[in-house]
N, C-alpha and C positions, 0 to 999 in steps of 0.2 A: 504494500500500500504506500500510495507516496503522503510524505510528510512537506505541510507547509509549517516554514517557518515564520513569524511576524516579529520584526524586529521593532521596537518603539523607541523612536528618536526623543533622545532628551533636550530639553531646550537648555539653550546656552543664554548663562549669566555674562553680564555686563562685563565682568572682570575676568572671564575667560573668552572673551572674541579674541578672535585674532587680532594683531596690532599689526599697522602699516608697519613696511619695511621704513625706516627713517630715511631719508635724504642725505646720503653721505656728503661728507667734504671733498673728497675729489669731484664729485660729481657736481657739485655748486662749485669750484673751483673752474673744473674746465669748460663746463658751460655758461657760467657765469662774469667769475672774476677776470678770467684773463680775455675773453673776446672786451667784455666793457674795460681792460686796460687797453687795450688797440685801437677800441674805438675811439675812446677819447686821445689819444696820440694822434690818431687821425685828423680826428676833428678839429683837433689842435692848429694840426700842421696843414689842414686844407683852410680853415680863417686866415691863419697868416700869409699864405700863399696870398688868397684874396685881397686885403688892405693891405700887404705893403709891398706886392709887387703891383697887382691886377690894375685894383678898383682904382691910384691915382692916374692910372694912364685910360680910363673907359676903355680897359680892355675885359671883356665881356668871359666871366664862364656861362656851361651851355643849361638847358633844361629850367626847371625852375625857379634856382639861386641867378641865371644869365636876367629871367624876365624879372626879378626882384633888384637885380641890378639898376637895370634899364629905369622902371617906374622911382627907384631910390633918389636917381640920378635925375629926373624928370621933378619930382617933388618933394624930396630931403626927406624924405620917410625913412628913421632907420632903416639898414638894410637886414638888422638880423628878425627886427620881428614883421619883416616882408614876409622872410623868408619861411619862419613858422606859420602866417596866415596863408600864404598860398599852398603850403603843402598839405592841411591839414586833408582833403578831397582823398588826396595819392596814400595817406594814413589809412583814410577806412578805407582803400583799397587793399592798400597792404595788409591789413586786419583780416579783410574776408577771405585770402587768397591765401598768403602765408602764416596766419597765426600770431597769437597774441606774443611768442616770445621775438618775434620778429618787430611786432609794434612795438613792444618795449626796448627793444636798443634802438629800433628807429630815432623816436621820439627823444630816448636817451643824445643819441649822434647830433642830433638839430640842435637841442638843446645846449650841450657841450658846443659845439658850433658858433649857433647865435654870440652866445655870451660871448667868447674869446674874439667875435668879430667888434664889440664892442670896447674888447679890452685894445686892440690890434689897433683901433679907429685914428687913435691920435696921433699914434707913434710916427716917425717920417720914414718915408719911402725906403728900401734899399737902397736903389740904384733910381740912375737917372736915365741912362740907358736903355733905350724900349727894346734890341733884340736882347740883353739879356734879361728885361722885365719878362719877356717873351718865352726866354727855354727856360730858365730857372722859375720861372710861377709857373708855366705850366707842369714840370717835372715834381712841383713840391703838392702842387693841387692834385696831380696824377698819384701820387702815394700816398697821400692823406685820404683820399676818395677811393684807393685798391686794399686801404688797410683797414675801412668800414665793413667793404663788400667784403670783403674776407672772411670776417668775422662776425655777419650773419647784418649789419647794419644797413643803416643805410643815410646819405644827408641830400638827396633832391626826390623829389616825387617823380621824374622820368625815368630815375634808375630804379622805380619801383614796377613800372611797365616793361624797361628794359628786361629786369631780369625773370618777368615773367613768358616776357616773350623768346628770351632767349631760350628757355625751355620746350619751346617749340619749332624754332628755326636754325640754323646753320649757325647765325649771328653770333657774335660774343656781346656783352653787355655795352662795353666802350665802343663798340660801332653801332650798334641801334641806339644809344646814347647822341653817338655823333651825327645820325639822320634826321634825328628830330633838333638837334643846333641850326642846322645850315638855316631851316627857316627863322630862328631866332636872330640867326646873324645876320640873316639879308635883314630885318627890321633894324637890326644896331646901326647896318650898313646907309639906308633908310634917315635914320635919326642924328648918328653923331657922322656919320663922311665915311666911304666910302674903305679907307686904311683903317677905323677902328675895327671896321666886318673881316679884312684879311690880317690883321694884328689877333685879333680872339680865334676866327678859325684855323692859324695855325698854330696857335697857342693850344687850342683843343685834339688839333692830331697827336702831337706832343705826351697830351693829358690822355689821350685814349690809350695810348701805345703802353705809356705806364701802368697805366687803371689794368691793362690785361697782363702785362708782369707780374703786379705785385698780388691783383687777385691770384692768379692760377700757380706763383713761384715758381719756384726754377725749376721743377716737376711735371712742366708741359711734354709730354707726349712729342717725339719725334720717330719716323717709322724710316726704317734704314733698308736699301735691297740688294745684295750685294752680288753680283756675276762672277762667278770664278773658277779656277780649275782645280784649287786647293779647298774645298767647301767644308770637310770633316775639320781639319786643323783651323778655320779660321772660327768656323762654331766653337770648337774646344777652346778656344782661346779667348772670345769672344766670353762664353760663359765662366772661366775662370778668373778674368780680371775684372768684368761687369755684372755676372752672375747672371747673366741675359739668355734666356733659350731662345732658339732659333727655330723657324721653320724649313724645309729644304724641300725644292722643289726642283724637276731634272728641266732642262733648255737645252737649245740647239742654236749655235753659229749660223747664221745663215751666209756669211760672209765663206769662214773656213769651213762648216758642214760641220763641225764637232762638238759633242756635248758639253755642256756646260753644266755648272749646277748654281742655281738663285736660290741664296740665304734672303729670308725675311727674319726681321727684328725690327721691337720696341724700345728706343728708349731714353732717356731723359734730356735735355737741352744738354745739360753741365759734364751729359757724357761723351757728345759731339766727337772733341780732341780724342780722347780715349779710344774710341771705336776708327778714326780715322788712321794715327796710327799703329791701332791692330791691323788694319790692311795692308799698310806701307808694310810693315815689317813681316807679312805674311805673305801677299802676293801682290809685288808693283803691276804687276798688269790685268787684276783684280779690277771691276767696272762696279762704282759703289754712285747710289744714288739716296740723296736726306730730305726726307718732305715732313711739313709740319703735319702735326693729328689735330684735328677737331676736335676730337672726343673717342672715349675710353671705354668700352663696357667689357666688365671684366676687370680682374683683376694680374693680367699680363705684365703692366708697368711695373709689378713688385719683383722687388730680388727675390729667387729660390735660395733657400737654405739649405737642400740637399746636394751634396758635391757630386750626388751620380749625371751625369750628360742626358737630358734626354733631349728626343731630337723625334721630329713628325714629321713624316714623309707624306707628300699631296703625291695622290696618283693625277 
């Protein structure tokens, strides 16, 4: 005969639930502390960029700090709390889209921002000099603004579309950044003459080129193809000084009619020299080709820690 069991659930007191796991300190450390110490370093050094190289010469940044410029400049409106009243729209954007810990460094970033542009305001100019107003404010605005987005911030409301958009298109943030300037510029162009439009527009190439440095570091993805006749030795070598696998695929001369074999690899900017001279020193007549990567998926860009070679053959 079969037997039912009936088990009766005891209810649970107050002082026996279970208790959250608490919130360790590494974990408010790394997601916390040190992103808002970069931000504000940023933020820092992207105000001073602004007043004391930018704003005396009306050379214009892009996005929404460029049109807070422009209206500053037009009506003596501070510029820092331009800059928090026009953003606030790109806020509850950013709110609905990427979440609340994202509004709060945002917010955090403007804020650190604003202030320090008011601290920045009186001090006198660096330089007198517009092209080096030109590469050194753009270069300091481009790291101060790559070491926001880095670290989850943000200080204009276009880089808040930018990097939503970026997650959809080919684009990096600092070029869809810089599509949306050109029409800001031609109105500067428009308003102050003609040289303040091409003084800020190449001030913002400048800015974008950095803003995608310092976001992505020195860890950008470079993909290497290599033709040669010595293809096992230059894999083992490759892998032993870079710790890089290789993929190996067979080819044909069509010149001499003789097989060839193309090594495929990933990998870092700062490995460039490295891999270059593993060719020289393996085979000078070795046919090596370096293109940048877009993008990553997968975990390939990591060193293996395993010393065995492995090695994948494409039929």
């Amino acid at each position: 005969m079969e037997q039912k069991t009936t088990q009766t659930a005891k209810p649970v007191s107050r002082g026996t639930r279970r208790k959250a796991n608490p919130v360790s300190f590494n974990s408010i450390f790394k997601q916390w502390i040190v992103p808002l110490f970069f931000i504000t370093v940023g933020a820092v050094i992207a105000a001073f960029a602004l007043e004391e190289f930018l704003v005396p010469f009306t050379i214009l940044d892009g996005g929404v700090v460029g049109i807070s410029m422009i209206i500053s400049q037009l009506s003596g409106c501070p510029l820092g709390v331009l800059t928090i009243a026009l953003n606030i729209p790109f806020m509850i954007l950013g709110f609905k889209r990427l979440g609340m810990r994202f509004l709060v460094k945002a917010i955090y970033a403007m804020i650190v921002f604003s202030s320090f542009l008011g601290v920045f305001e009186d001090m006198k100019a660096v330089t007198e000099q517009e092209i080096l107003v030109v590469v050194f404010g753009g270069v300091l605005l481009g790291v101060g603004v790559g070491l926001i987005l880095r670290h989850g911030g943000c200080l204009d409301g276009t880089e808040i579309v930018a990097m939503l958009l970026s997650h959809h298109t080919e684009f990096s943030v600092g070029q869809i950044v810089l599509f949306f300037n050109i029409v800001i510029y031609g109105v500067a162009g428009l308003l102050f003459g003609p040289d303040r439009a091409l003084y800020s527009l190449l001030t913002y190439f400048i800015t974008s080129k950095i803003i995608d440095l310092v976001e992505n570091g020195m860890e950008q993805g470079k993909s290497v193809m290599i033709i040669t006749d010595h293809g096992k030795d230059i894999a083992d070598a490759i892998y032993s000084q870079l710790g890089r696998t290789c993929t190996q695929m067979e080819g044909k001369g069509m010149v001499s009619n003789g097989k060839k074999t193309v090594l495929y690899c990933v990998i870092t900017r700062v490995e460039v020299p490295a891999i270059k001279k593993i060719i020289n020193d393996a085979d000078v007549s070795a046919f090596m080709t370096i293109s940048d990567v877009s993008e990553i998926v997968g975990n390939h860009i990591k060193k293996k820690k395993s010393p065995v070679h492995k090695k994948q053959t494409v039929d």
